[in-house]
N, C-alpha and C positions, 0 to 999 in steps of 0.2 A: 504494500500500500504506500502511495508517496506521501510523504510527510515535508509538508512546507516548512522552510528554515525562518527564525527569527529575523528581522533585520531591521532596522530602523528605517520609517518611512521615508521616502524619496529616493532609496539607496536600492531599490528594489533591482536587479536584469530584469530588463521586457524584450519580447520579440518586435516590438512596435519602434522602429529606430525612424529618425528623421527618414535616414537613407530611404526606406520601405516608401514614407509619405509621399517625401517628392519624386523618389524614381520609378515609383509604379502605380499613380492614381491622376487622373485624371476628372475635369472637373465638364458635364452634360448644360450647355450653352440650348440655343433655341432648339427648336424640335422639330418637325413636317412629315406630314405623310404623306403616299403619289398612289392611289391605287395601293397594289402589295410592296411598295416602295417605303423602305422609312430612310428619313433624314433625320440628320442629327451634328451639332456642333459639338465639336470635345475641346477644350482648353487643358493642354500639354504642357508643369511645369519641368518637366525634362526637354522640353523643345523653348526655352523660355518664356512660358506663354503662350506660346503660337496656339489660335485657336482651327481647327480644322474641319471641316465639313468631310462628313462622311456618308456613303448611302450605302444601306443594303439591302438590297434586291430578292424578289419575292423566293428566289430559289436558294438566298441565304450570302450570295456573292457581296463580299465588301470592297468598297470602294473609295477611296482617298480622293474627294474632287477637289480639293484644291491643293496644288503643289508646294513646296518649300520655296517662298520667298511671298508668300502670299499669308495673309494673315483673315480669316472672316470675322470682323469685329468692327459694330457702328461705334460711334461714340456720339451720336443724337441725344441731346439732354445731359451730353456726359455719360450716361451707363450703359446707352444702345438697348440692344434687345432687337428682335424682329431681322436677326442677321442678316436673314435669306429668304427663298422661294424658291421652288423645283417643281415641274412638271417634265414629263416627259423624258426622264433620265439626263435633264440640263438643270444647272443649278444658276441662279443671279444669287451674288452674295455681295456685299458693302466690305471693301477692303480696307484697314487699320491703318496702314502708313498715308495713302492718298484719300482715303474716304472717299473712292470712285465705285459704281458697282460696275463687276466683272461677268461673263457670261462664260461657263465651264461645262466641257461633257465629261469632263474627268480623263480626256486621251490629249487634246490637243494642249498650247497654253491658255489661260484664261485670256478673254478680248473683255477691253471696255466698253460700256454703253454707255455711261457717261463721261464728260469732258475733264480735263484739271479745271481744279478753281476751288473754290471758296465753299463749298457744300458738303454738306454731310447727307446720308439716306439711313433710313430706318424701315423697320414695319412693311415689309415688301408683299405686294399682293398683285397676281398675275391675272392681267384682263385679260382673257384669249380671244374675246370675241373683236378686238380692237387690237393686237397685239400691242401691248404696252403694260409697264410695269404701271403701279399706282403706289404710291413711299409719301413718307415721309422726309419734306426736305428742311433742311437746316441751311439757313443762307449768313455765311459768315464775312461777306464782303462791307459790311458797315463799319472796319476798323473796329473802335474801340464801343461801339455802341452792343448794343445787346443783337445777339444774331435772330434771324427772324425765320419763323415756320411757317410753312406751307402746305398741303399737301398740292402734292402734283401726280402730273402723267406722262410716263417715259417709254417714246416711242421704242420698239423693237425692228427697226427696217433696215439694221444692218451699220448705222450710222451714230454719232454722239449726239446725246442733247442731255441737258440738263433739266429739263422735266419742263411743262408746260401747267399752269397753275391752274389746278380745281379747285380750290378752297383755302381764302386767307385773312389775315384781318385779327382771327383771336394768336397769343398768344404761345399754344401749343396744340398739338394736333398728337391723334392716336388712333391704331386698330380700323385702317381702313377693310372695308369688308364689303364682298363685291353680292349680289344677289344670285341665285342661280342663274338665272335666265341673262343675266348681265347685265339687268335694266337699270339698274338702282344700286347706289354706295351709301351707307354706314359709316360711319365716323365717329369719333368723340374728341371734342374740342373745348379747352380752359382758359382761365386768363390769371394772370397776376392780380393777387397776394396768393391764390388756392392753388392746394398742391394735389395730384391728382386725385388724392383718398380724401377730401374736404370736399371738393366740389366739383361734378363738371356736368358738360353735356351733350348728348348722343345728337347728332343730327342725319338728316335722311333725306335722298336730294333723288331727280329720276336725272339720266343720262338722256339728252337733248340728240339732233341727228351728227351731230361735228364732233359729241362724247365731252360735251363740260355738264358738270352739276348745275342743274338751274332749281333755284327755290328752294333751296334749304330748308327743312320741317324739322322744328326742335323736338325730336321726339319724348325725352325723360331728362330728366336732373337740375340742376342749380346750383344757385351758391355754397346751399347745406345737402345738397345729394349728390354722393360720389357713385356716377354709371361707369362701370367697363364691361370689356368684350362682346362688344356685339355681332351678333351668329347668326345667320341666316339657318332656317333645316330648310330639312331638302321642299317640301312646297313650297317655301318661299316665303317666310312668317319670320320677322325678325326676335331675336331673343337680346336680352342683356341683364348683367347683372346690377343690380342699384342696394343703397343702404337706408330706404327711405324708415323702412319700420325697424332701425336698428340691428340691424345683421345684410349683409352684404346677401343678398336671395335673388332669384331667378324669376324673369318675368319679362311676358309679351304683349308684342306691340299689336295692339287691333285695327289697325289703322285708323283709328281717331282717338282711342284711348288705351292706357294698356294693363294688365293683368297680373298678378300674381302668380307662378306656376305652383311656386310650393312656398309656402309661409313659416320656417324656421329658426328659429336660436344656433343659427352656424352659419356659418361663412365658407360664400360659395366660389370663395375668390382672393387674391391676394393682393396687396399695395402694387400699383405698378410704377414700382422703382424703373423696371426693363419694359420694354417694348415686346408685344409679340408673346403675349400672354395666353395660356389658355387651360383653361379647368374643368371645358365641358364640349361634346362634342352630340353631333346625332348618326343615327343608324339609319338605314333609306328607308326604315317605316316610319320616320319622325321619333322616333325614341331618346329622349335624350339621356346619356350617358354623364354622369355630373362626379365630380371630388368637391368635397366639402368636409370641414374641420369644425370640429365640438370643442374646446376645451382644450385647444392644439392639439388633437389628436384628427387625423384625415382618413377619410372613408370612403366607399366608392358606390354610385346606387345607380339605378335605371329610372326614368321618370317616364310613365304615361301619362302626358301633357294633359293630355284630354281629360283625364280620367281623376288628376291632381295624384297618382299614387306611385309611392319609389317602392322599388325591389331591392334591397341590399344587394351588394355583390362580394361576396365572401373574400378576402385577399389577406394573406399574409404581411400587411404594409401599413405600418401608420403613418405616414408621412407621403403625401402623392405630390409633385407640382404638373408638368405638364401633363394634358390630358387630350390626345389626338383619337379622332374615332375613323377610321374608313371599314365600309361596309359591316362585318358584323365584326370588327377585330377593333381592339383600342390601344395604343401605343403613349403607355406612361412611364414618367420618370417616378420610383418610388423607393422607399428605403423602411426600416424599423429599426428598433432596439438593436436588432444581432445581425442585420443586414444593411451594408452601406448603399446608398444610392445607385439606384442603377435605370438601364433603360429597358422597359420590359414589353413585352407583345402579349394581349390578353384575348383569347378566343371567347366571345361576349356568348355563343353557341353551348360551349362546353364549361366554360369555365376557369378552361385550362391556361395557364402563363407559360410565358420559359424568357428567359434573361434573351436580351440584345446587345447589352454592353454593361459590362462593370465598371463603375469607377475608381475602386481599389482593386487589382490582379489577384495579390495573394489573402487567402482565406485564412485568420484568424482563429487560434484555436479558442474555444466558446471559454475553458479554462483562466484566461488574461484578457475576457473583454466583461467590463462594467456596464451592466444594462439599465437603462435612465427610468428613473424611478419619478413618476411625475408627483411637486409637490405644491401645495397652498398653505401659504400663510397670512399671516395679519402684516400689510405692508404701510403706503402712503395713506395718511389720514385712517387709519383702522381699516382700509378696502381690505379684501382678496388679492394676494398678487400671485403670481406662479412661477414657476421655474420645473426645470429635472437637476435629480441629483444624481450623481456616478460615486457610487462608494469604493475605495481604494480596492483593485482586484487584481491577483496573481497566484496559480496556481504552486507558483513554487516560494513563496515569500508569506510571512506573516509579519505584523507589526508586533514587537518589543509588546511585552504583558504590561499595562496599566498605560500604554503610550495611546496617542489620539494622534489621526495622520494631519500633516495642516491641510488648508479649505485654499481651492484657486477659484473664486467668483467671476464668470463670466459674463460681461455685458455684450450686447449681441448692436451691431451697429443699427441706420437709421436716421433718426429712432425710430419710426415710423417700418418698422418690420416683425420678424418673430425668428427665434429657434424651437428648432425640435429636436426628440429623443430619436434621432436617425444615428445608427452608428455612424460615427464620426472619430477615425484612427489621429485627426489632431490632439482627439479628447483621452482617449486611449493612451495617446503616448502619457498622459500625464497620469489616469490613475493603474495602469497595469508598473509602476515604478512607486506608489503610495501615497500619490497627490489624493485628495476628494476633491471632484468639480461640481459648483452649483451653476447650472446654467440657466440663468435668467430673463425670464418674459416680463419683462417689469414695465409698473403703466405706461400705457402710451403703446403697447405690442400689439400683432396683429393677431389675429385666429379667437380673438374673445368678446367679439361684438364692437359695436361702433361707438357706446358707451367707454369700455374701458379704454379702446383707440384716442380719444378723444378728451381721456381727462387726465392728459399731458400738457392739453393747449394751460398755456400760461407756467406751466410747472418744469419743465422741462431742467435740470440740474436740481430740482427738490424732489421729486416724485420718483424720478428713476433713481437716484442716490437712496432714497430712504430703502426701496426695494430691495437694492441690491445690501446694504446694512443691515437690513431686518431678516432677510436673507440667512446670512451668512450667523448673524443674533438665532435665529432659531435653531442652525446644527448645533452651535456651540451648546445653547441651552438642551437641546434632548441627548448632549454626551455623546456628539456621533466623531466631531473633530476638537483640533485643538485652537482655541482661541485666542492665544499666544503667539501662532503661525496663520493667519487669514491673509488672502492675496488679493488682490483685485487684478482684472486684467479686460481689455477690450480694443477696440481698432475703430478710427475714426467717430463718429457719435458714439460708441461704446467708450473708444478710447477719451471722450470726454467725460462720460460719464465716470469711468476710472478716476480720472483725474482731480474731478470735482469731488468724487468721495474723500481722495487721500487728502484733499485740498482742506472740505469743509465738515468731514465727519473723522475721528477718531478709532475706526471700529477697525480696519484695515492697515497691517503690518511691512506691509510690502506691495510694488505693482508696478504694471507691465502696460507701457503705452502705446499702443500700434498707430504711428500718424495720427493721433487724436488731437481735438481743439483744445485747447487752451484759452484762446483768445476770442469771445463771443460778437464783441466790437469789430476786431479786423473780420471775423466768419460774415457776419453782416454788411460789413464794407466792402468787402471783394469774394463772391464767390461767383458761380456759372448763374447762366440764367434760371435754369430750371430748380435753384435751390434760394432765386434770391430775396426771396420773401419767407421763404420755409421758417425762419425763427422770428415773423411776425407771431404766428399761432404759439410758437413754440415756448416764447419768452415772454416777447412785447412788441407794439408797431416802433419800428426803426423809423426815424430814428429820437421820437419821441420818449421809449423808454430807454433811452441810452442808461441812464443811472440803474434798472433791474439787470440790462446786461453787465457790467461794470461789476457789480455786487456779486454774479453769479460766473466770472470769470477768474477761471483758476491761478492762469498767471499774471494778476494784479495782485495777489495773497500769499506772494512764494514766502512769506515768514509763518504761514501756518502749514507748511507740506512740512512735516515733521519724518517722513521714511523714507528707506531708500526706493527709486522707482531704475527701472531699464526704460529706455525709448525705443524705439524702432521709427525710422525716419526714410522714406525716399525722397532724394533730392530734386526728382521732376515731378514732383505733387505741386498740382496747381488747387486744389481746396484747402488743403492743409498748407501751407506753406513751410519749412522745414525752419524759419523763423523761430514760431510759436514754440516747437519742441527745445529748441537751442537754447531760447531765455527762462525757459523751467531748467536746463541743464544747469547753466551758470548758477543757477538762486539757491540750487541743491550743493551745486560744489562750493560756494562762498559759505554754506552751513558746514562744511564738513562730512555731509552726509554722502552712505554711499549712492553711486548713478553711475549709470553708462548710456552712454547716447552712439548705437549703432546706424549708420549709414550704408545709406545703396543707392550710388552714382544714377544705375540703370532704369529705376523703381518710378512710379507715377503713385495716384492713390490706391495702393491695393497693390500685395507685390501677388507678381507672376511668376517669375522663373525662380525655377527650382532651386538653385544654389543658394538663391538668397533666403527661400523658404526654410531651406535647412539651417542658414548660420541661422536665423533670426530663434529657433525653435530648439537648438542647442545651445546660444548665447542665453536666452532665456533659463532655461535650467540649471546653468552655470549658476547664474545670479542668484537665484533662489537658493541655491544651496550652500554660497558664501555667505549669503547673507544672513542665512539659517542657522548655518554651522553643520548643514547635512554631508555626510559621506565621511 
């Protein structure tokens, strides 16, 4: 019988090595389906980033459509989404260094379809009956002004254009969606201060005989109702999802008024940070196939429209994002507790799945992996807040008799998003070695209605701070870690939420900043367009409440950062500025305290390639354990 060795926590061997993370996982970008065709983006930090379009084919044949030197990735709004579009075994994809789109059979080189210059595209949707792409365009030729969107129409005749404008005037544009019959487009269009989960609205236009939108028909939403995805099925009945009665639900359009499909406490949809979203799909008898999340937990049903009634659909997955449907087959991205992400083929007939791609190669023995235990406590203002906890796990290690392993707090960026208990080998590395990780859904996260979304507005550096404190206060109090060793850690909106803890709360001994804000003034002073109002709701109207940001920025207050923290900084981050982390380094080294501020020349916001993933994730560990006293 194996008998696990004593050891002191953090000191534990794991199979789980950086090496594994970045040289053998891979991260599931947009999704598409053709007929028996699925597409799919994979983002390679072994190829540094390089994000790749793949297809494979109904007889199982994989396919590389775009080559090395070629990158598939928008940067519309800053975070893209909506990479691509494929019919016919050709792929259009938006390319990363020129943000031109390319046209690819996967044999020859890719040809351009549109011109150099000053645009970006997103959200790609193929007109066939007009042959022309229909995108989203980003127009960046105004210098230093804010760039301006559009949706447009891009001819396919062999030749360049930069797109011909269907639709312009608001602000931001999303989710063009073409009608079966190809009469009629779908839209959803915002405007500043609202960010897209605040407010927008779906429009509906008929295609004229020259193919522009004429008469734009506002079909749902507003300043207080956040519509996405809207889906035609196959008669030709538009769908979308909206948050009117507080939960993100499913509902159609009558042509003069529209309906509720299904009226529940879950969320049928998620924030769209990316472009190119999708959660629900139909079958050719109109059936619609839906994911939706309780409680952050996702599930997968069938809805007879008609009939207002879902059929569960049984699936080993709690955690689904995309959700593609062709004929009676659905092609999801899905993951659980003991299974990491992946892209799966689901026979809506039988029942039956089987993997399309993994995003981690090598399989974990179920012995070294921590399975996320979902928790509620008493957080901001006495609410519910949530999180998953991973209690330290290795089958060859036990922790020292009367010892408590330290606690690593996860904040999950945003803010305006969510995690889940998806195996995740980042998290892994940390407890199959004796860390415990709380990872936190703290106010203001997605998957638990529009209420708790929603009561961040104004709190933003109070509410999620308090969460993540109260948190980390409740392992300590049930005796599960040691509250002696509590970490904080997070990446951009996490990584401020990190910072504002160590900054304005006491509870946290150590922490780990991934490109995180600091500076809530300069965030509000210079950031991209599609976030330049985001900390109106968040804080206060800029720049009226200059004094609540002031108060709530961390590095105005470096005489109360009392611990050591690590940075992690890319130097080509245009949100973060690599500033903001620099002037928290200096405030910590003139205290004497310990700090490290690691850099990465190559890095923007969010690193990519793999070498850097690995120092950052063994430099990290490092720190922890001097500062500990571990090993």
């Amino acid at each position: 019988m194996h008998q696990p060795i004593a050891a002191p926590y953090g000191t534990w061997r794991s199979p789980v090595t950086a090496d594994l993370i970045v040289g053998e996982t891979i991260r599931i970008g947009h999704v598409a389906v053709d007929g028996a065709d699925t597409w799919w983006v994979e983002v390679r930090p072994a190829e540094a980033g390089r994000a790749v379009v793949m297809r494979r084919a109904g007889d199982g044949t994989l396919q590389e459509m775009t080559p090395p030197g070629f990158n598939a990735r928008s940067r519309v709004h800053e975070y893209g989404g909506g990479d691509f579009t494929a019919a016919g075994g050709m792929v259009w994809f938006a390319n990363a260094a020129d943000q031109r789109i390319y046209r690819s059979d996967g044999q020859t080189a890719p040809v351009p379809v549109t011109p150099a210059g000053p645009w970006r595209y997103a959200d790609l949707a193929l007109d066939t009956a007009r042959n022309r792409l229909i995108a989203v365009r980003e127009d960046h030729s105004g210098g230093g002004r804010q760039p301006v969107d559009t949706l447009v129409a891009i001819p396919l005749d062999g030749g360049e254009s930069a797109g011909e404008v269907l639709a312009g005037g608001a602000d931001f544009y999303a989710a063009p969606s073409l009608s079966p019959d190809g009469g009629q487009l779908a839209w959803l269009e915002w405007n500043h201060p609202h960010m897209p989960w605040d407010g927008t609205e779906l429009k509906l236009a008929r295609f004229d005989a020259d193919g522009r939108a004429e008469n734009p028909l506002r079909v749902a939403g507003g300043p207080r109702i956040s519509v996405v995805q809207p889906r035609w099925s196959p008669r030709g009945e538009l769908f979308f999802v909206d948050d009117r009665a507080g939960w993100w639900n499913l509902r159609r359009w009558q042509g003069c008024s529209s309906e509720t499909v299904l009226q529940m406490q879950a969320e049928f949809a998620k924030p769209l940070w990316v472009l190119g979203q999708s959660t629900y799909g139909f079958t050719p008898d109109g059936r619609l196939v839906a994911a939706y999340a309780m409680d952050g937990v996702w599930s997968l049903t069938e809805v007879n429209v008609d009939a207002q009634q879902m059929t569960p659909i049984e699936l080993p997955y709690t955690d689904l994002g995309m959700v593609l449907v062709a004929g009676r087959r659905a092609v999801l991205t899905a993951g659980s507790p003991t299974e990491a992400l992946a892209l799966v083929d689901l026979d809506l007939a039988s029942g039956v799945s089987r993997l399309l791609r993994r995003t981690t190669t090598p399989v974990i023995n179920e012995d070294y992996i921590s399975v996320a235990q979902a928790l509620r406590f008493q957080g901001f203002g006495g609410h519910t807040a949530h999180a998953f906890y991973y209690p330290p796990v290795n089958r060859d290690f036990v922790g020292p008799k009367g010892a408590l392993p330290p606690l690593i707090v996860k904040t999950h960026g945003g803010p305006t998003g969510a995690t889940s208990g998806t195996l995740s080998l980042s998290i892994q590395y940390w407890t199959s070695r004796g860390f415990a990780v709380l990872d936190v859904n703290y106010t203001g996260s997605t998957g638990y209605g529009t209420a708790y979304r929603r009561r961040l507005c104004g709190q933003w550096g109070i509410a999620d701070v308090d969460d993540a404190a109260a948190g980390a206060t409740y392992l300590v109090d049930a005796g599960l870690v040691d509250g002696d060793r509590l970490i904080i850690t997070g990446s951009s909106a996490g990584g401020y939420t990190t910072l504002a803890a160590l900054t304005f709360r006491d509870t946290f001994k150590a922490g780990a900043s991934y490109y995180g804000i600091s500076d809530l003034c300069a965030l509000a002073e210079d950031t991209h367009k599609f976030e330049a109002h985001y900390t109106d709701s968040l804080v206060a109207p800029w720049p009226e409440g200059r004094a609540e940001y002031e108060a709530r920025s961390p590095i105005r207050y470096p005489e109360r950062l009392g611990c050591p923290v690590i940075f992690f900084q890319g130097l080509q981050d245009k949100v973060v500025p690599p500033e903001q982390a620099e002037r928290m380094v200096e405030a910590l080294r003139a205290k004497g305290l310990p700090v490290e501020y690691v850099t990465f020349a190559d890095e923007m916001h969010g690193f990519r390639n793999g070498a850097n993933i690995k120092r950052a994730l063994e430099a990290e560990l490092a720190f922890y354990c001097r500062v500990f006293g571990i090993g």
